[in-house]
DSSP file (Angstrom, degrees, kcal/mol; ACC not computed):
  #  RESIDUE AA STRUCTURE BP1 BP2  ACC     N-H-->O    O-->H-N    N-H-->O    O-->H-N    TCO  KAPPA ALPHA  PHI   PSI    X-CA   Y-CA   Z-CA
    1    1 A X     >        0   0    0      0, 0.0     4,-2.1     0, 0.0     5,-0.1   0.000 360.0 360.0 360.0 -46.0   23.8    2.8  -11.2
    2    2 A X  H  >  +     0   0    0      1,-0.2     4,-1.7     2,-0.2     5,-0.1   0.836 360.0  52.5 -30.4 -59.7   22.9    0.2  -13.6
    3    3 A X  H  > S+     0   0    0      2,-0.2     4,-2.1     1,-0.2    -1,-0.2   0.801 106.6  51.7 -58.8 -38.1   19.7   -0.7  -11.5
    4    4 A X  H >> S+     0   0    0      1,-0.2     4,-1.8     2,-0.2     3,-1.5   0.976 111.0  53.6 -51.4 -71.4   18.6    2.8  -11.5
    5    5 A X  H 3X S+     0   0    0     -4,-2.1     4,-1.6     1,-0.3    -2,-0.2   0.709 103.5  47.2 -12.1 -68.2   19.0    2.6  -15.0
    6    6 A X  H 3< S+     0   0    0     -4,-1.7    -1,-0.3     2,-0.2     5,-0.2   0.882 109.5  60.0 -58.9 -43.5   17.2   -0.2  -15.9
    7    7 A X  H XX>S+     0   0    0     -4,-2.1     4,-4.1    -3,-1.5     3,-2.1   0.995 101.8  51.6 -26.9 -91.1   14.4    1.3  -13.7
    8    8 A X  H 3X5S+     0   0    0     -4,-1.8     4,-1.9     1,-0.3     2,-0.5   0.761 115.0  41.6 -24.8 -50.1   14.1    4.3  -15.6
    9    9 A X  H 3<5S+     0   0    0     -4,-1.6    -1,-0.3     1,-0.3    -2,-0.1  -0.500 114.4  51.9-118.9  44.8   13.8    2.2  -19.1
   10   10 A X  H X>5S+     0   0    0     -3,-2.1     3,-3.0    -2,-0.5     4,-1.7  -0.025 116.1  39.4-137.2 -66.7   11.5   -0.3  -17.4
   11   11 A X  H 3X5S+     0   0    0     -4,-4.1     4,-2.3     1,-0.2     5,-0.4   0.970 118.5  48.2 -64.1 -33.6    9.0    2.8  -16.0
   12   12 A X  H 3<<S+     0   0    0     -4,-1.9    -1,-0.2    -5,-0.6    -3,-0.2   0.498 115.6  48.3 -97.3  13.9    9.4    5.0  -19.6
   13   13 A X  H <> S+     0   0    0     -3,-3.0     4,-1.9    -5,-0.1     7,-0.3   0.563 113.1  42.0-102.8 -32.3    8.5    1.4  -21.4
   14   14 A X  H  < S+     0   0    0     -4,-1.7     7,-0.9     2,-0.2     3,-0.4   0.989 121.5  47.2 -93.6 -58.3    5.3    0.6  -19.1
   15   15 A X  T  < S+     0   0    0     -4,-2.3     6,-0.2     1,-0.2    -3,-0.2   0.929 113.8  48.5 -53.1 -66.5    4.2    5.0  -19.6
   16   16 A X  T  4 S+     0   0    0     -5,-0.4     2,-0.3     2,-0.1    -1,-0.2   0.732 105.3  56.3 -17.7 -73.8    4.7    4.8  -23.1
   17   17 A X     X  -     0   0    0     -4,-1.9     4,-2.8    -3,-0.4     3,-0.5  -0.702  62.8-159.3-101.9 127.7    2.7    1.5  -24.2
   18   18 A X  H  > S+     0   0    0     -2,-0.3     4,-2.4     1,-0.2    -1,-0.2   0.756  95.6  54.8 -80.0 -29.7   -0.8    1.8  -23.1
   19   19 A X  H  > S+     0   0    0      2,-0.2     4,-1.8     1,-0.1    -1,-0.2   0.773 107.3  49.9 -68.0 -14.9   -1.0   -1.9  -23.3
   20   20 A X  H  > S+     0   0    0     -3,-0.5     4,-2.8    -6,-0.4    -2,-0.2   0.902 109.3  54.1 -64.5 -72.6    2.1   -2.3  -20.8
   21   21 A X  H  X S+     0   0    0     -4,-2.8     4,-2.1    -7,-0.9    -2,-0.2   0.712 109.0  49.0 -40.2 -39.8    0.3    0.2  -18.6
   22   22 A X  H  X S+     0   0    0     -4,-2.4     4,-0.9     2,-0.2    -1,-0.2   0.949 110.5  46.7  -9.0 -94.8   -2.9   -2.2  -18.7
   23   23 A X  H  X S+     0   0    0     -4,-1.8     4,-2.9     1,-0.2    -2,-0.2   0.674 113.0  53.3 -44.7 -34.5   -1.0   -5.4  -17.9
   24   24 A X  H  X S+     0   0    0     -4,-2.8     4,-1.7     1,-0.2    -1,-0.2   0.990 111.2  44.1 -46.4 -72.6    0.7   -3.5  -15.0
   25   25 A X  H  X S+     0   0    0     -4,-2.1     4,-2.2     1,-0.3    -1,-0.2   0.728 114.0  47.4 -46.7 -42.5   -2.4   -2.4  -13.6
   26   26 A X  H  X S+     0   0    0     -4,-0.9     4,-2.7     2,-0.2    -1,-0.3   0.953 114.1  53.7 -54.5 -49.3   -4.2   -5.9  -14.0
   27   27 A X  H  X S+     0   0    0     -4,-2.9     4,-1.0     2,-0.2     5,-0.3   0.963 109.7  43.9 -47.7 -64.9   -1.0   -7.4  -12.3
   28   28 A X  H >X S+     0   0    0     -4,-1.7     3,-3.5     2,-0.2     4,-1.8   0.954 111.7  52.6 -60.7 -67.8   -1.0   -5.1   -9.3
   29   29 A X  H 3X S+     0   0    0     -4,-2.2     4,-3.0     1,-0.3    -1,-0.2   0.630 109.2  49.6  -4.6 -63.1   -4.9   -5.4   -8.6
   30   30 A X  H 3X S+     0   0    0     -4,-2.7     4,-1.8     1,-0.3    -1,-0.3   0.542 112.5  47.1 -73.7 -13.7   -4.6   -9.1   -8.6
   31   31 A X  H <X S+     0   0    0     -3,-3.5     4,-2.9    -4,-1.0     5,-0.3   0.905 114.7  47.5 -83.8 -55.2   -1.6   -8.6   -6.2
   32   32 A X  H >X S+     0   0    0     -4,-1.8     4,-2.2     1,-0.3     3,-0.9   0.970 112.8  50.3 -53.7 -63.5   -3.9   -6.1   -4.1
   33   33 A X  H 3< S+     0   0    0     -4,-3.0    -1,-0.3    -5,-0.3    -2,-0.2   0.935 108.5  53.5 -44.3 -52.8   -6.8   -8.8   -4.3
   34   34 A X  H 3< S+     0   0    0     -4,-1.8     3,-0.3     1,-0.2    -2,-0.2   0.765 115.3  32.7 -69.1 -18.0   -4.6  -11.6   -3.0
   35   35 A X  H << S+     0   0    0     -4,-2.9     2,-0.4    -3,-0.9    -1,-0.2   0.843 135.1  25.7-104.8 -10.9   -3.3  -10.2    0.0
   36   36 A X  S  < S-     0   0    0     -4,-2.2    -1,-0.3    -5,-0.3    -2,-0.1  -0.687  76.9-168.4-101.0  68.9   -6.1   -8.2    0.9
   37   37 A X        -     0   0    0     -2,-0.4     2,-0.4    -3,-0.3    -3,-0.1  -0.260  31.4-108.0 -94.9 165.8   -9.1   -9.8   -0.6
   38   38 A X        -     0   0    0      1,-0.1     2,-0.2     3,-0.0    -1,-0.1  -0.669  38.0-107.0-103.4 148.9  -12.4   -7.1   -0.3
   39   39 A X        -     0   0    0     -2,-0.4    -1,-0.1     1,-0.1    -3,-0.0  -0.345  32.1-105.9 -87.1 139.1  -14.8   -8.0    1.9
   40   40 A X        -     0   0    0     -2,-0.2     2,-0.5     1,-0.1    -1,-0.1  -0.318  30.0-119.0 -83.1 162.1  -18.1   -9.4    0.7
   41   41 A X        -     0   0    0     -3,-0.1     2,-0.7     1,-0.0    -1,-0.1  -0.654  40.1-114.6 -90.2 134.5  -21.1   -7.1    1.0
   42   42 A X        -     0   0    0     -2,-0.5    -1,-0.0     4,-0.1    -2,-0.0  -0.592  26.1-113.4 -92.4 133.2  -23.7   -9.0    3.5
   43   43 A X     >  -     0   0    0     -2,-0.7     4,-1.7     1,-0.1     5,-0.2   0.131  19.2-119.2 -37.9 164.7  -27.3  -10.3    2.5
   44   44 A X  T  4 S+     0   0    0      2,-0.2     4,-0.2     3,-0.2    -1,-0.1   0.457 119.2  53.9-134.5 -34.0  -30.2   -9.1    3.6
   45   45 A X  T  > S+     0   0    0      2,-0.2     4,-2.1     3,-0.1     5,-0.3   0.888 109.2  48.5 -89.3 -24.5  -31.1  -12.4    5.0
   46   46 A X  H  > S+     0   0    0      3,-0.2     4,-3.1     1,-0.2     5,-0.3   0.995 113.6  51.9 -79.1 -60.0  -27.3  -12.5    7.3
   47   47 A X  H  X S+     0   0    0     -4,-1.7     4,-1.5     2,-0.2    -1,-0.2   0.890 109.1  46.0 -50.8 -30.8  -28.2   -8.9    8.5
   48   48 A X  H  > S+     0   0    0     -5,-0.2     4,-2.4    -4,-0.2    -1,-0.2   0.903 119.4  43.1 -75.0 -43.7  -31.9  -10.1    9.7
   49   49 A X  H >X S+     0   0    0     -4,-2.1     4,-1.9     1,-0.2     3,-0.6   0.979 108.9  57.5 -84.2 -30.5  -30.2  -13.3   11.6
   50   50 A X  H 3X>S+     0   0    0     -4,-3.1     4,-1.3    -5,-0.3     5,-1.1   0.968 107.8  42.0 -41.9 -53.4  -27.6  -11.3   12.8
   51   51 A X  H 3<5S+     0   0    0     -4,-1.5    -1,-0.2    -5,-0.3    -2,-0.2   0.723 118.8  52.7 -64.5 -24.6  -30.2   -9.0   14.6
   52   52 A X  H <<5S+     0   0    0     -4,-2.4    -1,-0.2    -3,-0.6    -2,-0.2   0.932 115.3  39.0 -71.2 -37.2  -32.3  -12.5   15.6
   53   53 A X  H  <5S-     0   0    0     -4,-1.9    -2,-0.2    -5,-0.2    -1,-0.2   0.651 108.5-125.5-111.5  10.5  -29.7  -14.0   17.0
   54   54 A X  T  <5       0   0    0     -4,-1.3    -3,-0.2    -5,-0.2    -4,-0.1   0.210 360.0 360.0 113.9 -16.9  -27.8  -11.0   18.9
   55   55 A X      <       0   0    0     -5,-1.1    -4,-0.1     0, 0.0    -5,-0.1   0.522 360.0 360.0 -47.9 360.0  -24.2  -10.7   17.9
């Protein structure tokens, strides 16, 4: 019950303060980034050797 608790008054601290909500958000991204990182966009010159060399 406690945990719940604490929950609640941990989520209605981070809605409240927009500056909470921020840091949250930065925090999870960087989370997001590190285990998934986004996949780089390819060059103009790796799509032309790609096509040269067959893959």
């Amino acid at each position: 019950m406690l945990r719940v608790l604490l929950g609640i008054a941990i989520g209605v601290f981070i809605y409240a303060n927009p500056e909470a909500r921020q840091i949250t958000a930065d925090l999870l991204r960087a989370t997001g980034d590190a285990l998934a990182p986004a996949l780089e966009e390819k060059t103009l010159e790796d799509r032309i050797n790609e096509v040269l060399v067959g893959d």
